[in-house]
N, C-alpha and C positions, 0 to 999 in steps of 0.2 A: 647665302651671301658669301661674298667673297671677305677674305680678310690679309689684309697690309700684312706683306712679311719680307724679309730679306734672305736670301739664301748665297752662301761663299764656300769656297773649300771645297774639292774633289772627294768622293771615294762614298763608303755605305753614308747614307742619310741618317742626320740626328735632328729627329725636333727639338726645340728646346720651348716650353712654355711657360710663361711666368704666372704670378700670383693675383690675386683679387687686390684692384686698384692698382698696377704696377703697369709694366711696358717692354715690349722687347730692346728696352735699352738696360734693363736690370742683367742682361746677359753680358756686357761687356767685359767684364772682369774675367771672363775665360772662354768667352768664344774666339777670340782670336788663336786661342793655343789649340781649341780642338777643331778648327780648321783646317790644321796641320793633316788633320788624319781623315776627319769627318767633311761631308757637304753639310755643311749646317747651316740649319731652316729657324729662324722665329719667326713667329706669326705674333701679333697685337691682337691679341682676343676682343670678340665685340665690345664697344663703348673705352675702347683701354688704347694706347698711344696714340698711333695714325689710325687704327681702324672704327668705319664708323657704328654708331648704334644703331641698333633694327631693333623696334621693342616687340615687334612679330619672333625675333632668334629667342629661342626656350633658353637661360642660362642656367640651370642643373646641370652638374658636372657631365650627367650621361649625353645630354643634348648635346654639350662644347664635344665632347670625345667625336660623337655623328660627325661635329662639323670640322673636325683635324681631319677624319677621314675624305670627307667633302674636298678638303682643299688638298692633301694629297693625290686624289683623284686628278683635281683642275692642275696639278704639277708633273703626273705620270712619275708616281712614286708609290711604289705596289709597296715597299716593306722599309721600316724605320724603327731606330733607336729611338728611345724616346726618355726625355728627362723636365720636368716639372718639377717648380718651385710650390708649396703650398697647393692653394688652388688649382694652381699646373699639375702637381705631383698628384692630386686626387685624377684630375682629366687623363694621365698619361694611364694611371691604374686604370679607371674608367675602360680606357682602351683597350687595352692589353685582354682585359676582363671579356670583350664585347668581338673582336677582334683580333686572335692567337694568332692567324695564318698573315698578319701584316706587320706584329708588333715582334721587334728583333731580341732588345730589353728594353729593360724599363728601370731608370733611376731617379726617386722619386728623393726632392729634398724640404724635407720639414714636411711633406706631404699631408695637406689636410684632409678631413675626412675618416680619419682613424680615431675616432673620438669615442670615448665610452656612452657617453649622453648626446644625440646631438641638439643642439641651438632650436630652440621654440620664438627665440624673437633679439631683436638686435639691440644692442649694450649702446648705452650715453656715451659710454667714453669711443666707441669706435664710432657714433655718428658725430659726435663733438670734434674729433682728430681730424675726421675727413671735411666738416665743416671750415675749418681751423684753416686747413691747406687748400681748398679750393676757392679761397679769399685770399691768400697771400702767394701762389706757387706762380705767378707771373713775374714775383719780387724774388725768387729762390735763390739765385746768383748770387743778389749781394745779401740777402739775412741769412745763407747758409755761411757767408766768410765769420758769424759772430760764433763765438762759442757756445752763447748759453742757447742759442738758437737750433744750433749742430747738436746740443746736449738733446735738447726738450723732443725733438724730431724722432731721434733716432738711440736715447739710450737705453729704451726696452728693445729694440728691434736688432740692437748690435753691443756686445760687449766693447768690441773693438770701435765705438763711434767716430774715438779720436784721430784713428789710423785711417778712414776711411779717405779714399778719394773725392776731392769737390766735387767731379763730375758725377761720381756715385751720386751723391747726395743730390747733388742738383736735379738729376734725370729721377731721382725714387720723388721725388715732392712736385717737380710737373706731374711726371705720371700718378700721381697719387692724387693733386688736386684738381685734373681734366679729366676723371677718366668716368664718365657717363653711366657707365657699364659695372659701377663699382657695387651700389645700392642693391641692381639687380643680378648681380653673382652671389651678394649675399645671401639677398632673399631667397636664390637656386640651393643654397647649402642648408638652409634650413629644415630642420627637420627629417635630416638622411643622413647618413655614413656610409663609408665603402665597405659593403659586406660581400663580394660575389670572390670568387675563386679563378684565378689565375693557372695557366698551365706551369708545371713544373719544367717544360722542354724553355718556358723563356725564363732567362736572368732576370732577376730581381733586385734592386738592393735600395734600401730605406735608409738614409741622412739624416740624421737630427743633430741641433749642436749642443752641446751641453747647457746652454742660458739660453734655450729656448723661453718665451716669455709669452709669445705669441699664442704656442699652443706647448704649455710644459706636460713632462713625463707623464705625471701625476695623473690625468687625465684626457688627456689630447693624443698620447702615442698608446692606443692598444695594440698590443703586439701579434693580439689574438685576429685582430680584424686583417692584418698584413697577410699576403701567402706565406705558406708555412716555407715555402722552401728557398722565402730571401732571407737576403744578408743583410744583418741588421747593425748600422756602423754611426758611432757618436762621435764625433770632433768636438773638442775642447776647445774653450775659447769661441765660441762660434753659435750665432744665435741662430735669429728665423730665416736670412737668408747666407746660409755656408759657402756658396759662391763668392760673394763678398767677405766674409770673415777668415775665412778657407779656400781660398781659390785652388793653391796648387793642391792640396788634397780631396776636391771635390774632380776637378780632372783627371788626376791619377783613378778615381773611381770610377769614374766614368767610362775614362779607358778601360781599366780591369772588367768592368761586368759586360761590356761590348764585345772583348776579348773571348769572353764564357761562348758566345754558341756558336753551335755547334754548325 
């Protein structure tokens, strides 16, 4: 399948992937600065923004990886940066893992998948949430201007909820309560984690923010399941997605590990 992406900006290629139930508008908090440097690519992963569902497309992380390459191929893009939010961050590893001779680096933020136990079956409260928003994200506009509204959304997901931009908000609660694709990228995580091994010749570098909530320390970041030979980097103030909570020091990173090869 082909899948809805938009691509700007001159010079080496960066994908950018987002998360389970989100949307390549989760990226706007810093694509436009690394355009400056990057051609940067997001893709709407199947069932998630503009792109449509196929319930024939396999969604396990390794399957979505197949199909970034797929659609690289259909863009005549031999080799790419690559950066992923959660879900994204597991697919971009995915890659890298499955395909060394194509992946430039790899900056994985909050990157799921590094989990010590993984998931045998899906939690009330994340089918209750997604329930919640896929009844109300046509109204998001005006019940994100309320507070207690902006709180209840977003204040596991963001320390910073108050700071955030309406448009933030508004595009994470579309994408969150349209996205087809949500149920079945879970289901693809369940009962796997990212175990395979990464060449040392690509860059690396792991993101988490310190109130991560999503997937905390305690459990959710093994360090042991990451390549041994990334950089392993925690922003404060900054939950599950550090793009938004972090913008200018998730781009300084970005840049820096792009920078690395050789």
């Amino acid at each position: 399948m082909e899948l809805a992406y938009e691509s700007h900006g001159e010079g080496q290629p960066l994908i950018l992937l987002h998360g389970m139930g989100s949307a390549s508008t989760s990226w706007k908090t810093i694509a436009p600065a690394l355009q400056e440097k990057f051609r940067v690519i997001t893709f709407d992963l199947p069932g998630h923004g503009k792109s449509a569902f196929d319930p024939e497309q396999a969604m396990d992380p390794y399957s979505l990886a197949l199909l970034i390459k797929d659609q690289m191929d259909l863009l005549g893009i031999e080799k790419a940066h690559l950066s992923g939010n959660s879900l994204g961050g597991w697919i971009a590893l995915e890659f890298a893992a499955a395909f060394p001779g194509r992946t430039l680096s790899v900056i994985g933020l909050a990157p799921a998948g590094l989990w010590l136990v993984p998931s045998t079956h899906r939690t009330a409260l994340g089918a209750s949430s997604r329930a919640m928003a896929h009844y109300t994200y046509k109204y998001a506009d005006t019940l994100m201007k309320q507070q207690w509204a902006r709180k209840l959304g977003f204040f596991e997901v963001s320390p910073r909820w108050r700071e955030l931009p309406h448009e933030v908000i508004v595009d994470a609660v579309v994408a969150y309560g349209s996205s087809e694709g949500y149920f079945p990228a879970w289901d693809g995580m369940m009962k796997r984690r990212f175990d395979k091994s990464i060449s040392a010749e690509i860059p690396v570098t792991i993101i988490f923010g310190d109130s991560d909530n999503t997937l905390p320390a305690q459990t959710m970041q093994g360090r042991t399941l990451a390549p041994a030979h990334a950089r392993w980097v925690t922003l404060s103030q900054s939950g599950h997605a550090p793009m938004w909570d972090s913008p200018n020091e998730v781009i300084a990173e970005i840049i820096h590990t792009a920078a690395q090869v050789q």
